[in-house]
NUROBA-637891 format. One line per 2 residues: their letters; for each residue x, y, z of C-alpha. Coordinates in steps of 0.25 Angstrom, whole numbers, plus 5000, padded with zeros to 4 digits. Example, Ala and Ser with C-alpha at 12.3 -4.5 7.8 and 13.67 -1.06 7.14 Angstrom:
REM residues 2
as	5049/4982/5031  5055/4996/5029
END
This chain:
REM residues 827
xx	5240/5602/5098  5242/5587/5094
xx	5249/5585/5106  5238/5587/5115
xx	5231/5577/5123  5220/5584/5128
xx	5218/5589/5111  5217/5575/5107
xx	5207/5572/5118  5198/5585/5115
xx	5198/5580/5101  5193/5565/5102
xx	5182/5569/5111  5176/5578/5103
xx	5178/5568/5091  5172/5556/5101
xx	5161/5555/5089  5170/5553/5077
xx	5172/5540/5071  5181/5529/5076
xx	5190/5530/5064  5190/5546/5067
xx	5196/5545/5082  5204/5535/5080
xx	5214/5543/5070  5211/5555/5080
xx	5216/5545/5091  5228/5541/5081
xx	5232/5556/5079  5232/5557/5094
xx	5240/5547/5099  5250/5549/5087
xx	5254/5564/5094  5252/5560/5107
xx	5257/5544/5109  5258/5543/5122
xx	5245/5549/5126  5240/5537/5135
xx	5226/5543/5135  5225/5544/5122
xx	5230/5531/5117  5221/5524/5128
xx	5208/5531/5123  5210/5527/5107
xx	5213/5511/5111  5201/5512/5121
xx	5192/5517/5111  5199/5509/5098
xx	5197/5496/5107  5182/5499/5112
xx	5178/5501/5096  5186/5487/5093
xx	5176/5482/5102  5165/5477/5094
xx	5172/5475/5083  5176/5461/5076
xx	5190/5456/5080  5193/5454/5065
xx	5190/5471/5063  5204/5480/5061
xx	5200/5487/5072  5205/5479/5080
xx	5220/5479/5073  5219/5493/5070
xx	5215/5494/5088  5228/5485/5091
xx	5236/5493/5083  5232/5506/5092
xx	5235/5498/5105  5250/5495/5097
xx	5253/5510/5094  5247/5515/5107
xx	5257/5505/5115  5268/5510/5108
xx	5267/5523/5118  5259/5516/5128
xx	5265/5503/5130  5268/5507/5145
xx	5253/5508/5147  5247/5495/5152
xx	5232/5500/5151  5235/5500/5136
xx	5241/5488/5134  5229/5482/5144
xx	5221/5489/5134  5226/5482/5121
xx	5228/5469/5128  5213/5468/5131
xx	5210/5474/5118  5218/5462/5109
xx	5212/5452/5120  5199/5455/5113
xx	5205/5452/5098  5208/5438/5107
xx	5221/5440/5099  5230/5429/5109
xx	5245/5430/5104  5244/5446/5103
xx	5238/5446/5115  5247/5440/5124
xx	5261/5445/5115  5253/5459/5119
xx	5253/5455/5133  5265/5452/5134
xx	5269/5466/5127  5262/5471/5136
xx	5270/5465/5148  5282/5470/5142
xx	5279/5483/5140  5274/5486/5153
xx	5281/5488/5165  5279/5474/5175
xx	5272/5482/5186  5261/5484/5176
xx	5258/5469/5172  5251/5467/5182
xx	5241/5475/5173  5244/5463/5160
xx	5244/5451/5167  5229/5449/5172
xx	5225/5453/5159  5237/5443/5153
xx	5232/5431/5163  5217/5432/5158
xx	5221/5434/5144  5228/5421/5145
xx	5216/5412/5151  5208/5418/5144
xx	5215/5414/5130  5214/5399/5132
xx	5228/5396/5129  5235/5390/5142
xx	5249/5390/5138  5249/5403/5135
xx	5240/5407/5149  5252/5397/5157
xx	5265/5406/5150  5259/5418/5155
xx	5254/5413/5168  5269/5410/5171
xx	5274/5423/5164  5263/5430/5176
xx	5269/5422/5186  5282/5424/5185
xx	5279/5438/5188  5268/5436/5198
xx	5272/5421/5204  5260/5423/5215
xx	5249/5430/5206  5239/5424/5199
xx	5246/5411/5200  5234/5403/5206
xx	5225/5411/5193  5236/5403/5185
xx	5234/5389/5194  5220/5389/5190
xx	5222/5392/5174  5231/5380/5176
xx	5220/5372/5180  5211/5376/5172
xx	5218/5374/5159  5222/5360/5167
xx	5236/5363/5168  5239/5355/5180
xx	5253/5355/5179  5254/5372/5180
xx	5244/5371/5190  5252/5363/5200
xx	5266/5368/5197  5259/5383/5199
xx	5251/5378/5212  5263/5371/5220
xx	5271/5384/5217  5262/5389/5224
xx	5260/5380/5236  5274/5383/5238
xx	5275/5397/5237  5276/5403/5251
xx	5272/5416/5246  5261/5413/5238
xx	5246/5419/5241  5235/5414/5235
xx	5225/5423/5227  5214/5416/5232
xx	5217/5413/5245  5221/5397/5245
xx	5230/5394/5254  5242/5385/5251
xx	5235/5371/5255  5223/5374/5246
xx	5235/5377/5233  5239/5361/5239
xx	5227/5357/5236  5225/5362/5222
xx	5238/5358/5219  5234/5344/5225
xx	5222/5343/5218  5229/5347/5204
xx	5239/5337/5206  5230/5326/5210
xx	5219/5327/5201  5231/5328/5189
xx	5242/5322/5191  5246/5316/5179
xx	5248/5332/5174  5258/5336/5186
xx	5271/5335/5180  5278/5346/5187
xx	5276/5344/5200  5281/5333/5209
xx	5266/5329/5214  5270/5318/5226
xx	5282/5330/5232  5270/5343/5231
xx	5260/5335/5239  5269/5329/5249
xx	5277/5343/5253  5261/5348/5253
xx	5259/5337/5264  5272/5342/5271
xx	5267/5356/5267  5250/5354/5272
xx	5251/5344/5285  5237/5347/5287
xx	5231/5341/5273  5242/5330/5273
xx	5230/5319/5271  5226/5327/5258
xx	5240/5329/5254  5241/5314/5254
xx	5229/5311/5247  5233/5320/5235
xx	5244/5313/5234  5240/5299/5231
xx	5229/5305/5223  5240/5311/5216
xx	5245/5298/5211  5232/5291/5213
xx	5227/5301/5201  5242/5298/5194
xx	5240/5281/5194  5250/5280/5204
xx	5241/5271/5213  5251/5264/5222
xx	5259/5278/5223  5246/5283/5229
xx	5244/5270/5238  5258/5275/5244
xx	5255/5289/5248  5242/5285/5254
xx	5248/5275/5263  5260/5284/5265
xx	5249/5297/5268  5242/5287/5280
xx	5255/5283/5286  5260/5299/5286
xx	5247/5306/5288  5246/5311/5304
xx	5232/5316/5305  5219/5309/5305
xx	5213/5319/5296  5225/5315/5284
xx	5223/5301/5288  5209/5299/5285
xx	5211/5308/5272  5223/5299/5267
xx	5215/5285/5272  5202/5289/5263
xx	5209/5294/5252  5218/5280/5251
xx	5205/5271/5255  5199/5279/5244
xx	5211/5278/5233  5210/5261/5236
xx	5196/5260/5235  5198/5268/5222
xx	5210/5259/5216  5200/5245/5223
xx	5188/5252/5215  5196/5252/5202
xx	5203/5239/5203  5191/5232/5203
xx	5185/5238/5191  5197/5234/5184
xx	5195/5220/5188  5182/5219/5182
xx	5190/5224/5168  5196/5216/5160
xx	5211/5208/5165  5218/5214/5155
xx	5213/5227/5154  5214/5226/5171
xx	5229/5222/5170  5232/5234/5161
xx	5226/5244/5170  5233/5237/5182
xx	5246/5240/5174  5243/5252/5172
xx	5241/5256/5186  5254/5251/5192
xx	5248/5247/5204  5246/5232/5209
xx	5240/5227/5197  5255/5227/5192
xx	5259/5214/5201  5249/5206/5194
xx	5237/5206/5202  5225/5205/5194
xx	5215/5213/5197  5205/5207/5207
xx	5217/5202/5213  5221/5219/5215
xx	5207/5220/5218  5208/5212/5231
xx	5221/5217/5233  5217/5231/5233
xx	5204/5227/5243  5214/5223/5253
xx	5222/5235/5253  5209/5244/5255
xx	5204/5235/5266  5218/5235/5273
xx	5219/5251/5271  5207/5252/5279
xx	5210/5242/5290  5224/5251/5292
xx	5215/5263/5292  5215/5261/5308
xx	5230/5259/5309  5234/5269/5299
xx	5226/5281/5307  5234/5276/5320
xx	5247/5278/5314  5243/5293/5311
xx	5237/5297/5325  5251/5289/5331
xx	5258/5300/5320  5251/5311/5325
xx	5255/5306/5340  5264/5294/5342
xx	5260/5295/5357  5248/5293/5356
xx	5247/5281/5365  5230/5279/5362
xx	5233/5276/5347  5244/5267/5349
xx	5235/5258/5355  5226/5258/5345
xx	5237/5256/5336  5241/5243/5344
xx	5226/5240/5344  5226/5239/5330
xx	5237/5228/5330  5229/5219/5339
xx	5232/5209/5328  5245/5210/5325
xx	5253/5207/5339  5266/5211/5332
xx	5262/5225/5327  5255/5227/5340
xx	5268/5224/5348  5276/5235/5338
xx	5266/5244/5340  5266/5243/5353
xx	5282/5246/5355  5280/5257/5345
xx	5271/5264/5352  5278/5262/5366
xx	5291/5266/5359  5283/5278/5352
xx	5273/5285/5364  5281/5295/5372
xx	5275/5295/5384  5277/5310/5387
xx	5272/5312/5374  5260/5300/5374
xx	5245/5304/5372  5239/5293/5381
xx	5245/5283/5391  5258/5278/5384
xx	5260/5266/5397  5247/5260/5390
xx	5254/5255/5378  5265/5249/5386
xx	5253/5242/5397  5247/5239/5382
xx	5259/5233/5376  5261/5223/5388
xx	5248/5219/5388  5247/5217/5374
xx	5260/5208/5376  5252/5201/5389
xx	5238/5199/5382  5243/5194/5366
xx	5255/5185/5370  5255/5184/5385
xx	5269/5189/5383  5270/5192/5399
xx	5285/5194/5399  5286/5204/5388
xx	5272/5212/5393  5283/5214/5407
xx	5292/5220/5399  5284/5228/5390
xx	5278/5234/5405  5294/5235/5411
xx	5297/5245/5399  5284/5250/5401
xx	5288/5256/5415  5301/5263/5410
xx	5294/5272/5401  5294/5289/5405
xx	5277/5291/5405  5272/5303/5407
xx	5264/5298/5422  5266/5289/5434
xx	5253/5283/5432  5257/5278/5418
xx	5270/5269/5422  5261/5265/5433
xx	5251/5260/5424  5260/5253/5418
xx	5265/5247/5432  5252/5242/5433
xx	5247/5236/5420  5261/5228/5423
xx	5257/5222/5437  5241/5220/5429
xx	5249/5214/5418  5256/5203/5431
xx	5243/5203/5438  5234/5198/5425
xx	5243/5186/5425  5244/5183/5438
xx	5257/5188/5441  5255/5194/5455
xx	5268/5196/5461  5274/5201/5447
xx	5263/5211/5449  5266/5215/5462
xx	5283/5217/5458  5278/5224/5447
xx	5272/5234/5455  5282/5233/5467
xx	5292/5239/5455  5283/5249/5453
xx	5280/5253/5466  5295/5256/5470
xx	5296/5269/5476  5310/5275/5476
xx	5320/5275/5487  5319/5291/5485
xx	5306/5297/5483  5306/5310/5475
xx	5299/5322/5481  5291/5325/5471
xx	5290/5313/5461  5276/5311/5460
xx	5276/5324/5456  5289/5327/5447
xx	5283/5323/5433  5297/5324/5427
xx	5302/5311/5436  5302/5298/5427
xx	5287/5291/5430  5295/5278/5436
xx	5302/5285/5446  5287/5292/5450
xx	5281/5278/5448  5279/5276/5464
xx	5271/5287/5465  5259/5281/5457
xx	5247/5277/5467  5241/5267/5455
xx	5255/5259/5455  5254/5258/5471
xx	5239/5255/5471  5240/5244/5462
xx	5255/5239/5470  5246/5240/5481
xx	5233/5232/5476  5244/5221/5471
xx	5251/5220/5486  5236/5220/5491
xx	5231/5207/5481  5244/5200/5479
xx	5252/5204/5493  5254/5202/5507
xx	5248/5214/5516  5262/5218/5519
xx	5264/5220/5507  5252/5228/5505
xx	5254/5237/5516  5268/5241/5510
xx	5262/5246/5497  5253/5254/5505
xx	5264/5259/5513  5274/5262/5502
xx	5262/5271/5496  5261/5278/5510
xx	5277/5281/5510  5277/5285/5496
xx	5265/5295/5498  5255/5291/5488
xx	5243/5284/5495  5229/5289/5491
xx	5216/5288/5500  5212/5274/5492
xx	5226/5268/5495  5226/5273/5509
xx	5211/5265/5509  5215/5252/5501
xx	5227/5250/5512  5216/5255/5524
xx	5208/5246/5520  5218/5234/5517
xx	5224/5238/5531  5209/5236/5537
xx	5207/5222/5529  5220/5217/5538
xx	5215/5223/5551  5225/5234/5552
xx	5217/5246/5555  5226/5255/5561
xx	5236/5254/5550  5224/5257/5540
xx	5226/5271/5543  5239/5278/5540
xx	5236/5292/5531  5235/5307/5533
xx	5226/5319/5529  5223/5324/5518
xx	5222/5312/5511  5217/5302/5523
xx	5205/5310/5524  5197/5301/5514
xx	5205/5288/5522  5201/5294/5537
xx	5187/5296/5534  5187/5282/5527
xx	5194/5275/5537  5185/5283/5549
xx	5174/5278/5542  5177/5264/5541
xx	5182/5265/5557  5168/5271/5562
xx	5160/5258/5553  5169/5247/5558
xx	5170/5251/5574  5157/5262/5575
xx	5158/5265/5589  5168/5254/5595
xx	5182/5260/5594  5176/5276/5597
xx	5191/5279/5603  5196/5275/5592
xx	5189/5280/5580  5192/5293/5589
xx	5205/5292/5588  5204/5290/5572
xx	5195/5302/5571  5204/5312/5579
xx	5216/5307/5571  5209/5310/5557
xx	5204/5323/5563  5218/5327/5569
xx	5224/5326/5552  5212/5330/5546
xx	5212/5340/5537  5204/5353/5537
xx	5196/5350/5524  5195/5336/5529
xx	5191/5337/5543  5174/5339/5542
xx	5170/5325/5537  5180/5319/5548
xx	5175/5328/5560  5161/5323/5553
xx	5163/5309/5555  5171/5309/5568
xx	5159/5318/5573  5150/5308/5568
xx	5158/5296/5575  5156/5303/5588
xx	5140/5305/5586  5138/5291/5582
xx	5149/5283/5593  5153/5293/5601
xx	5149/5304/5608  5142/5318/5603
xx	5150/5326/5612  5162/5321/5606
xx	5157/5323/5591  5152/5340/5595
xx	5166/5339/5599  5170/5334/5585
xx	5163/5342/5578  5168/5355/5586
xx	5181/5350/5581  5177/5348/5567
xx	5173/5364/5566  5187/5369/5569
xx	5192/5357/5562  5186/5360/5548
xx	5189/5369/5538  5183/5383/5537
xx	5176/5381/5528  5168/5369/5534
xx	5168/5373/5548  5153/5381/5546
xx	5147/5367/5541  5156/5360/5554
xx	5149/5368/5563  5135/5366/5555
xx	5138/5351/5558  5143/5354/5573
xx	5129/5362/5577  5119/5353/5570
xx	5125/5340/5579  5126/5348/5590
xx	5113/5353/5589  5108/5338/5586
xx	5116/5331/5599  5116/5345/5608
xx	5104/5351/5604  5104/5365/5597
xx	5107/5374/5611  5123/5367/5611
xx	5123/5372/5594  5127/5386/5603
xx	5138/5383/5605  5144/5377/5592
xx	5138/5390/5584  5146/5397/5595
xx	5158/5391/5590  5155/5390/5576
xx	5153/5406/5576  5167/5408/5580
xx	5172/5397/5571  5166/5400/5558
xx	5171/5410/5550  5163/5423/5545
xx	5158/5417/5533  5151/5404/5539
xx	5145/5414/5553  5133/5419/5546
xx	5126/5406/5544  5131/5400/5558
xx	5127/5412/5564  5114/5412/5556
xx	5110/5398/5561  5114/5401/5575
xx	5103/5412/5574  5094/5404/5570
xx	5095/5394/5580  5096/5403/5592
xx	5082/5409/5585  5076/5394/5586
xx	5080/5394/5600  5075/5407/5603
xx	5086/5414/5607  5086/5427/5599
xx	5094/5435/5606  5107/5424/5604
xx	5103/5425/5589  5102/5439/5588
xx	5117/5439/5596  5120/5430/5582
xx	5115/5439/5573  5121/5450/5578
xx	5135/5441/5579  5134/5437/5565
xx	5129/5449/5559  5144/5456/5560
xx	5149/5445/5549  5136/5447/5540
xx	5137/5459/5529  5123/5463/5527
xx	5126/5465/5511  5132/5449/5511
xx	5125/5442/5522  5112/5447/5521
xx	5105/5433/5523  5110/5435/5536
xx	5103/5449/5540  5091/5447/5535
xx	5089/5434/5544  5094/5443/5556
xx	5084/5453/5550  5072/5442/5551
xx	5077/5437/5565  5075/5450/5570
xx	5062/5453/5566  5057/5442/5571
xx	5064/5441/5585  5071/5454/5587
xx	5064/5468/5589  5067/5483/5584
xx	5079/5484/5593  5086/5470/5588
xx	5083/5474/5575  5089/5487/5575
xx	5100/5481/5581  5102/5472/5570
xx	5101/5483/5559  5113/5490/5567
xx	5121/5477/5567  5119/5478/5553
xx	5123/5489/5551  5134/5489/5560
xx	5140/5477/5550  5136/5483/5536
xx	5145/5495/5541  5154/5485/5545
xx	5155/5476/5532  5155/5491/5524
xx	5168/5496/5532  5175/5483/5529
xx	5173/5486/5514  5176/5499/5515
xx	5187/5500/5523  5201/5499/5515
xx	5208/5487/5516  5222/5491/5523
xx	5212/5500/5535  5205/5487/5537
xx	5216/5479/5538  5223/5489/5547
xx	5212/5491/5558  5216/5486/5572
xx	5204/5481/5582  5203/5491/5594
xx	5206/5487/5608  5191/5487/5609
xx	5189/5478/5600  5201/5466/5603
xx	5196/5468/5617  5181/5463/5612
xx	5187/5451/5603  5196/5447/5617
xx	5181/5446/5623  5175/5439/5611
xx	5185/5426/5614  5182/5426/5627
xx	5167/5427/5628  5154/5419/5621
xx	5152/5421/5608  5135/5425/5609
xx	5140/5431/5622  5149/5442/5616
xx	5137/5441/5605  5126/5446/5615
xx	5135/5456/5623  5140/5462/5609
xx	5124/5463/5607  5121/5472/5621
xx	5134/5481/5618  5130/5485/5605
xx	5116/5489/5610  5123/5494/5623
xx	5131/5503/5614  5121/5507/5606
xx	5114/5513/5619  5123/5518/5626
xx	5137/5522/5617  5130/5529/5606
xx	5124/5541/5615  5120/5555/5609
xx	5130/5561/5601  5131/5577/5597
xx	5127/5579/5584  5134/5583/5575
xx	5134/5590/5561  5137/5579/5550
xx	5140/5582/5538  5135/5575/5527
xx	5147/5568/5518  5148/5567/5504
xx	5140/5554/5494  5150/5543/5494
xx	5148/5537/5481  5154/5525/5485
xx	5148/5526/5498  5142/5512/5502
xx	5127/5513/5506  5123/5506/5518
xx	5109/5502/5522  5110/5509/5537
xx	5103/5519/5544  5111/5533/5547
xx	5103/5533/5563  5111/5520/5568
xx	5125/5521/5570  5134/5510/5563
xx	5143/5500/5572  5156/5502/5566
xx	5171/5500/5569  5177/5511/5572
xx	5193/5513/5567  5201/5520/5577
xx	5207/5533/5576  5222/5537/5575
xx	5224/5546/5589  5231/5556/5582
xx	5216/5560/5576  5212/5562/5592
xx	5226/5567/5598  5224/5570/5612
xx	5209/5566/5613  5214/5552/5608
xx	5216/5546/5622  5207/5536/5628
xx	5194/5530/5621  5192/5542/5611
xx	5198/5533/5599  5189/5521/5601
xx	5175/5520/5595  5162/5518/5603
xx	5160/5505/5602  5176/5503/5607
xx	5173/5512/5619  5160/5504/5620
xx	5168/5490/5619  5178/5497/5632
xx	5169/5501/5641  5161/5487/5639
x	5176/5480/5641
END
């Protein structure tokens, strides 16, 4: 069967021996009866091309081989591995025109979602030939297709066969392609900067691309490598012969740029490109004239109006040193393009003109006109102070440094305290020239308070600064100095009262006019303030009384130091109960100054009053002796809140143990012990503990071991207890009764008796009970362990009962506790 593949295939395996010659007419006879057999057809050109392999390129074979490949593709000319096949195969013949009319056969005859199966094999055929017109057609023909593929493959042949043109055209499409990814990952700045370097390096070979409009949209395009856009620029035409052209974008660079950064990078590569054109120059001028004045021709540049050249020698000197002496102001101008408000470098601008009144004076009125005040970095009102002075200083031009202030005052700044500065630099400005009473109208116009005064003005930051102007202590203070040096004391004493009525006195001011109202013997005037703020003025003022008279005007400094103590704040009140405790001790009597210093611990804040009292008992023990202290503990112990009864119930123990009353100390302890938890407070058990071992016995010390746990049962119900029951419990009659008696009794007394109750109680209440069967309840495991002993029973309140538990049986004591029924019988 002719017609069968698998025949055929049978057949050229057995005959894999037989010469070549032999299977390729049995390959022949197959693929005549069976043409479009692609297995066939792909096994004889494999094999025909692998024998071709060793062979010379001169031998038929070869021929006889490329004419298989023809028949074979007139079947198979939709198969691209064949036509792959054949292209590779006349690539080895290195036969350049049949290749590539083959290649393009083969584009044609394939279907174009299969050239991408041609084309890398067509693109590395055409580098690879060495014949760069024919590589650039087919580049474009590639790219027409793939515009985005293989195009940077296609920059880098360009510069490689040093086509500089193709190369730039290709890399500014595609700077400009928003679409366009690179291959290898650069972004669109690093194409700028091949394109640039292209460019610069060769520019007489760009001829179509408009180089000066490319680079400036790339400095529109790239604001952050504007200095190095710039500086490709001049090169550009630097590299072109253009010299004065590149002159002009450098100086047109340093006064655009707006960072330092480009600055710095534009300023070196200008100082750079003169000291290059200087270097040059000079070795022209050691050449000969002639040959000099052709090359100065040639150049376009200076040399053309005629200068020779060591005169364009010099010339060119004295524009490199003048360059580097505008170094300074050419960096102001672009921090002042960053920030035009910036007030700090437009004095340094102004500085730099120190030679130059003229320039100085427009700068000046620039920079007032330019610096918003809202906006300003700075204090703006300094450059108006420094614009007068600078007319006061250089040309004594008094007249015209007033007006420059008077516009000065009418400009909206940000804060009160800059128009005031300028208010005073003004009356400074008259006092430095000895104009006294201009000074002193100066301030009186700035000093005007308004018929009307806003409630809120120093405060409303939206008002206009001149109508909050007479608010500003620093315009009063200096208004006040002036009236005090130049004045009359009438004067004076108006400023001070006109800072009183408008509210804004401080503790100096009230001082400086104390003090001015002492030097002219008026010493009851010298003291018209109020707390909080007096406080700093009455201890002062106090002070100065106790020094001047000591002990002659007692009724007197009485009188003063009730009044201060009669306004006195609570946080204030210490140091003034302090010294008027001290005045008494010193010129008066100590009777009166217990007296005061009773006073001060009611007087005080809470939180001072435990360090009052500290104060009151150690003079009382020094003047008294320690026996009157009683009393003041006493009083202390019901003054003091909980927190501060432990340690003053701790030292009172300890005294009553110096003085060997042990049964008042114990009475202490047992006092104190009911606001001390044993977990928090063990400090103060444990010194209980120690005073009973050494001056109690069994009994007291029992005692105290009940007490505690009386109160660790206490502090644990507290905790325990939810918040709305505790809140809800109500004292028994029983126990309002017992707090009616504590007012009215001694403190130790109620102390001691409390004492013989409990033990009383203890012996006689708590009889013999029945016992009873208990039964033993279930673990708790949130139970709270507690470090007591099951034999003693535990002091603690009772609730009482709703009588609908008891019914009938609730008449009479039977819903009080035992210690309630106690408390009645006693009562």
């Amino acid at each position: 069967n002719p017609f069968s593949l698998k025949h055929w295939w049978w057949y050229l395996e057995f005959k894999h021996k037989a010469p070549q010659k032999y299977r390729y007419m049995i390959y022949e006879r197959a693929v005549k009866n069976l043409p479009g057999s692609y297995k066939l057809w792909f096994k004889y050109l494999t094999e025909r091309a692998f024998n071709c392999k060793n062979l010379s390129l001169e031998d038929a074979e070869w021929e006889q081989t490329n004419a298989a490949f023809e028949r074979a593709l007139v079947t198979m000319h939709k198969m691209p591995r064949i036509w792959l096949d054949y292209l590779k195969f006349l690539i080895q013949q290195k036969r350049v025109t049949l290749i590539r009319r083959t290649f393009d056969r083969a584009l044609r005859a394939l279907p174009i979602t299969q050239h991408n199966r041609i084309w890398p094999l067509y693109l590395r055929f055409v580098q690879s030939a060495r014949i760069p017109e024919l590589a650039v057609r087919v580049y474009r023909r590639f790219l027409k297709i793939e515009p985005d593929d293989r195009v940077e493959e296609f920059v880098d042949y360009l510069k490689k066969i040093k086509s500089w043109n193709e190369a730039a055209v290709q890399l500014a499409e595609l700077v400009n392609s928003d679409t366009f990814v690179s291959q290898y990952g650069k972004s669109k700045y690093d194409l700028w900067k091949e394109l640039l370097t292209i460019i610069t390096k060769n520019p007489s070979d760009i001829k179509s691309l408009d180089v000066d409009a490319v680079i400036r949209s790339g400095i529109r395009r790239f604001p952050h490598q504007v200095g190095h856009l710039w500086c490709a620029l001049a090169e550009f035409y630097a590299t072109d012969g253009r010299f004065a052209r590149a002159k002009d974008v450098y100086e047109e660079a340093l006064n655009t740029v707006a960072t330092v950064r480009d600055f710095s990078a534009v300023f070196d590569a200008y100082a750079q490109f003169e000291e290059s054109m200087l270097a040059a120059k000079m070795e022209l001028a050691e050449a000969d004239d002639a040959d000099d004045d052709d090359e100065v021709e040639a150049t376009g540049d200076v040399g053309a109006l005629g200068l020779s050249a060591s005169d364009e020698v010099d010339w060119r000197m004295m524009r490199l040193e003048a360059l580097m002496e505008r170094r300074a102001l050419l960096l102001n101008s672009v921090l002042l393009r960053q920030n035009p408000h910036n007030v700090e470098e437009w004095h340094k601008r102004v500085a730099l003109f120190k030679d130059d009144p003229i320039k100085a004076i427009t700068t000046f009125s620039k920079a007032v006109a330019t610096v918003d005040p809202a906006q300003a970095t700075g204090r703006p009102h300094t450059l108006w102070v420094a614009f007068a002075r600078f007319y006061e200083e250089r040309g004594r031009d008094i007249k015209n440094a007033r007006v420059i202030f008077d516009k000065a005052t009418k400009v909206a700044y940000r804060g009160v305290d800059d128009l005031a500065s300028v208010w005073c630099a003004w009356a400074e400005m008259e006092l430095r020239h000895r104009n006294y009473d201009k000074a002193r109208e100066v301030m009186r116009r700035a000093c005007v308070a308004p018929d009307r005064l806003p409630r809120s003005s120093d405060k409303d930051s939206t008002a206009k600064v001149q109508k909050r102007l007479f608010k500003s202590t620093k315009l009063w203070t200096l208004y006040a100095d002036l009236e005090e040096s130049f004045g009359t004391l009438d004067s004076t004493r108006a400023v001070y009262d006109s800072m009183f009525d408008l509210k804004i006195v401080t503790p100096q001011i009230v001082l400086n006019y104390a003090a001015l109202l002492e030097e002219h013997k008026y010493f009851e005037q010298a003291f018209l303030f109020n707390f909080p703020h007096a406080f700093p003025i009455w201890i002062a003022y106090l002070k100065r009384f106790i020094q001047r008279y000591k002990g002659k005007k007692k009724e007197r400094a009485r009188d003063l130091f009730e009044q201060a103590v009669a306004k006195v704040t609570k946080e204030n009140a210490r140091s003034l109960y302090l010294l008027y405790a001290k005045y008494e001790e010193d010129h008066g009597l100590a009777r009166r100054a217990m007296d005061v210093l009773e006073r001060s611990c009611k007087a005080v804040d809470i939180k001072e009053r435990a360090a009052m009292y500290s104060v009151y008992i150690s003079r009382v023990s020094d003047l008294f002796g320690v026996t009157k202290s009683r009393e003041v503990y006493h009083e202390a112990i019901r003054q003091l809140p909980k927190q501060d009864l432990k340690p003053m119930c701790l030292r009172y123990a300890s005294l009553e143990r110096r003085l060997g009353e042990i049964d008042r100390a114990r009475a202490i302890y047992q006092y104190a012990a009911q606001f001390c938890s044993p977990t928090r407070d063990g400090d103060f058990w444990e010194d209980w503990k120690s005073f009973e071992v050494q001056h109690g016995n069994e009994e007291t010390f029992t005692e105290m071991l009940r007490v505690k746990r009386s109160v660790v049962g206490q502090f644990a119900t507290v905790q325990l207890l939810p918040t709305d029951v505790v809140a809800k419990h109500k004292p028994t009659k029983a126990e309002i009764r017992a707090k009616e008696r504590a007012k009215k009794a001694d403190e130790m007394s109620i102390l001691e008796a409390e004492s013989k109750a409990d033990a009383q109680a203890n012996g006689e209440v708590g009889g013999p009970q029945p016992p009873t069967e208990k039964k033993t309840p279930a673990a708790n495991p949130e139970e709270i362990e507690l470090d007591i002993d099951d034999d003693d029973d535990m002091d603690v309140q009772e609730m009482p009962v709703p009588a609908a538990v008891f019914g009938a049986a609730s008449s009479g004591d039977s819903g009080l506790g035992a210690k309630a029924r106690f408390a009645r019988k006693q009562g």
